[in-house]
C-alpha positions, -999 to +999 in steps of 0.1 A: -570-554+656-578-562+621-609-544+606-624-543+573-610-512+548-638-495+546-647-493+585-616-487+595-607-457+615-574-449+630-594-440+666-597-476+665-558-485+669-551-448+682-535-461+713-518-491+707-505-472+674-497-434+683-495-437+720-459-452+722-445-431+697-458-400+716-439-412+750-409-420+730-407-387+713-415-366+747-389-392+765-364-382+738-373-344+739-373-340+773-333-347+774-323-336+742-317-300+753-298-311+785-270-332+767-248-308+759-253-290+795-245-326+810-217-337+791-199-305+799-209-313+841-188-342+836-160-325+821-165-332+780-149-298+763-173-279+738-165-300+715-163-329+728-202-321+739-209-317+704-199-348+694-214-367+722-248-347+713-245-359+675-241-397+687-276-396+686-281-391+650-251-415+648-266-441+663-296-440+647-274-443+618-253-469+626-286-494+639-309-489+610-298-528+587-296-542+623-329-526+633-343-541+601-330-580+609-348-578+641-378-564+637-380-592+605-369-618+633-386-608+661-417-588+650-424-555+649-439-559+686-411-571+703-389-551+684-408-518+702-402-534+734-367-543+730-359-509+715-375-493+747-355-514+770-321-504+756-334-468+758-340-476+794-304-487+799-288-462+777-306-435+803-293-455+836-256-450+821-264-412+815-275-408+851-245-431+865-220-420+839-189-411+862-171-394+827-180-382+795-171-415+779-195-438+800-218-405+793-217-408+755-222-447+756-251-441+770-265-417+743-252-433+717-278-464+726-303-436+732-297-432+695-295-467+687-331-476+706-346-450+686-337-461+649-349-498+659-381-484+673-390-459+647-388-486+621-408-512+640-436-485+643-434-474+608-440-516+596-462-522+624-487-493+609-484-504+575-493-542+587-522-526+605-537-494+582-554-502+550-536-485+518-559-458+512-559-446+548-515-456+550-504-416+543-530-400+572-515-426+593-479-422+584-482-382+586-501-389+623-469-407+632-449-380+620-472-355+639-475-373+673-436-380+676-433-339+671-459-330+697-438-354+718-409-339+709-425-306+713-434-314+752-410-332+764-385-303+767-413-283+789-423-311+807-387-321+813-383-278+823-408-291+850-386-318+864-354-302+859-369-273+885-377-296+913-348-323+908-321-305+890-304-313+857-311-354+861-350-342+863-350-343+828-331-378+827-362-393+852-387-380+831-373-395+802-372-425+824-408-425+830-421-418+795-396-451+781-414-474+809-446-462+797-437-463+757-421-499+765-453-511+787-481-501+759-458-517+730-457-547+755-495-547+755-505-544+720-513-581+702-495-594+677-505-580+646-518-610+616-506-594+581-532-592+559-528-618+533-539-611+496-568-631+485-553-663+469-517-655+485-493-681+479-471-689+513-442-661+522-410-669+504-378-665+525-367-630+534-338-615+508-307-609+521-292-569+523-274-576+490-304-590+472-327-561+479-305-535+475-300-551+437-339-559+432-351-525+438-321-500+429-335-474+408-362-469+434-336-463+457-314-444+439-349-421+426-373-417+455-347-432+477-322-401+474-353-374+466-365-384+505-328-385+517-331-346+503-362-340+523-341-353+553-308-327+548-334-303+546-351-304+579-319-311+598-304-279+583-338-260+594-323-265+633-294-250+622-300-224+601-326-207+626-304-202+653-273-193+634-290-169+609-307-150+639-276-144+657-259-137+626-286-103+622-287-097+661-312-115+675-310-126+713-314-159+725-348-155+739-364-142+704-347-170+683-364-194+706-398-177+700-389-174+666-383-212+663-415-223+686-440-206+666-426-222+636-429-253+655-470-248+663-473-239+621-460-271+618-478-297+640-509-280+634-507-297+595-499-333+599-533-349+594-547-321+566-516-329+547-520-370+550-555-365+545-544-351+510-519-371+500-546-403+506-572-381+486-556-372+455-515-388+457-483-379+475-471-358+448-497-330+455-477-327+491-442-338+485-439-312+458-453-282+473-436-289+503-399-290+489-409-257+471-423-244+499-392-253+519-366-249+494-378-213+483-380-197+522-344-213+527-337-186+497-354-163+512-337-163+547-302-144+536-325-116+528-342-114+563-325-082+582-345-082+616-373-100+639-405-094+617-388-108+586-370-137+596-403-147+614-425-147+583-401-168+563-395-195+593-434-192+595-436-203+554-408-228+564-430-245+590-460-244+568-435-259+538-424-291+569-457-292+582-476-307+550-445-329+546-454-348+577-449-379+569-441-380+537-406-400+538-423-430+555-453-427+532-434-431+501-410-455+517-440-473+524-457-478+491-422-485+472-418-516+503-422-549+487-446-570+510-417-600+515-388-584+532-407-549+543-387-545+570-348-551+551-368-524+525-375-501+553-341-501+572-323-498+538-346-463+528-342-452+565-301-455+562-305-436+529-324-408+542-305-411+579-273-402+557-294-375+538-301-360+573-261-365+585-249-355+556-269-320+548-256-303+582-221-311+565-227-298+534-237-267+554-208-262+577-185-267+546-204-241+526-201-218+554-162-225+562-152-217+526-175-188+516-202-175+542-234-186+560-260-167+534-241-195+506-248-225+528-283-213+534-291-203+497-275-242+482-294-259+515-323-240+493-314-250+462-317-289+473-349-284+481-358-272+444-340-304+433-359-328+458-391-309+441-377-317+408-374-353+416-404-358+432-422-343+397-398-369+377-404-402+396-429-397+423-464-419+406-497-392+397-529-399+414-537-426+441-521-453+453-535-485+444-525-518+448 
């Protein structure tokens, strides 16, 4: 699989690289709308369905450090496969679930699978891309697993018409046995050694890490984990901010999928730019971008405005594609990548937790327009931080 840098194309791993992270994300999209509807079939309460929808993101949260140990035990390879398998499982107890509790076991390893996949994928790709091509292949990532994403609840639409409610649950079936058979048939990837390499020292421990590269982490560490609250407070915001000016259901969803096409339409221009001239001419302009229409939104009164705004929003997201694994990937340190990778992914996992918090709080004490306008005002800081500690220019190495 290993070419040299400068005849590399990613056409040339396109399938063993992209294709299992576009059945994951359409096997995760494809239920992700149907969880709540399901959890309140087997008798959860409204809140309870809530929380059993969140497990996801807890999950996630909760399997990153372990993700991390076994994708540095196991390879990233295995790791893929393993991660689809307890997908696999997590979906048999959703289908079988006699009660909400068996229900939300089974999510909650849907959330699990998915942080210990995402980060195999993410190390496997920077194993296998050369540096200067590592941010078009990061931001493709980004971009396949949100066309995925973006199909899976229409193909799932499909299934849920000719089987009922578990249609979407088979489907999601389907595309984890396909993810879990093409991770299962890609080689082994061979790291590329540096020339004159001296053999790999032991991994660091957790502990060791965390002290070796702090201020990165506590810099572009916390600046990504600000990128993260601010596109998991984009779901929310949408929705509630349109029914808070009158808006049905049915516009707010076209409201929210043509922000969705703005947005996957950009991933490989904006990777293509950030290999071209550095990851500071996207990260910044996209927290601007971002931060500035999340401003902008409390001033939207009907259809025509809040569309243009969510339409800036998307392009702001859209050029970000890819940007938190990009710059997690050039601070990794080639011995212990993977420890690296599942310590920035639990920062910026609790950047994306903790955002919708600061949101609801906001919103409890003083009103929705003053969660919406400081959800803004983070972005402004991200961009500020990005300008303070992000490297100019190129990567090199």
């Amino acid at each position: 699989m290993s070419a040299s840098p400068e005849s590399f194309s990613l056409r040339q791993i396109a399938l063993p690289a992209f294709g299992p992270s576009l059945l994951f994300g359409m096997g995760e999209g494809a239920i992700f709308p149907v969880l709540a509807l399901s959890a309140r079939e087997l008798g959860a309460s409204s809140a309870g369905a809530g929380l059993i929808v969140a497990l996801v993101g807890i999950g996630s949260l909760l399997a990153n450090l372990p993700a991390a140990a076994l994708a540095t035990r196991y390879g990233e390879r295995r790791a893929m496969v393993g991660a689809a398998a307890v997908s696999l499982l997590g979906l048999a107890l959703c289908l079988l679930a006699p009660n909400p509790w068996i229900f939300g076991a089974g999510v909650l390893m849907i959330g699990v699978s998915s942080a210990v996949f995402l980060l195999a994928r993410q190390a496997f790709l920077i194993e296998a891309v050369p540096l200067h091509m590592r941010a078009r292949a990061m931001s493709t990532l980004g971009g396949v697993m949100r066309i995925g994403l973006f199909i899976g609840p229409f193909a799932g639409a499909a299934f849920i018409h000719l089987m009922g409610l578990q249609g979407a649950y088979w489907l999601s079936v389907l595309a984890m046995l396909g993810a879990g058979a093409v991770s299962l048939a890609i080689p082994d990837l061979e790291p590329r050694a540096a020339p004159g390499a001296a053999a790999t020292p032991p991994p660091l421990s957790m502990k060791a890490m965390m002290r070796r590269h702090a201020r990165v982490l506590l810099t572009l560490g916390v600046a990504t984990a600000l990128v993260s609250a601010l596109r998991a407070c984009r779901q929310i915001v949408i929705p509630l901010w349109a029914d808070h000016i009158g808006l049905d259901a049915a516009t707010t969803a076209l409201v929210y999928g043509l922000m969705g096409g703005v947005d996957m339409l950009l991933f490989y221009p904006a990777g293509k730019v950030m290999d071209q001239h550095g990851r500071l001419w996207v990260a910044l302009p996209c927290m601007l971008v971002m931060g500035l229409s999340l401003l902008a939104m409390p001033w939207t009164t009907g259809f025509v405005s809040l569309l243009a705004v969510c339409i800036v929003l998307g392009f702001g997201n859209g050029i970000g594609s890819g940007i938190i694994m990009t710059i997690g990937a050039d601070a990794s340190p080639r011995e212990g990548r993977t420890v690296f990778l599942g310590l920035w992914r639990q920062i910026t996992d609790l950047g994306g937790s903790g955002g919708p918090l600061l949101l609801s709080g906001l919103t409890a004490v003083a009103s929705l327009a003053t969660g919406i306008t400081a959800i803004g005002g983070i972005g402004l800081v991200a961009a500020w931080m990005f300008w303070r500690w992000l490297p100019r220019g190129r990567v090199v190495r």
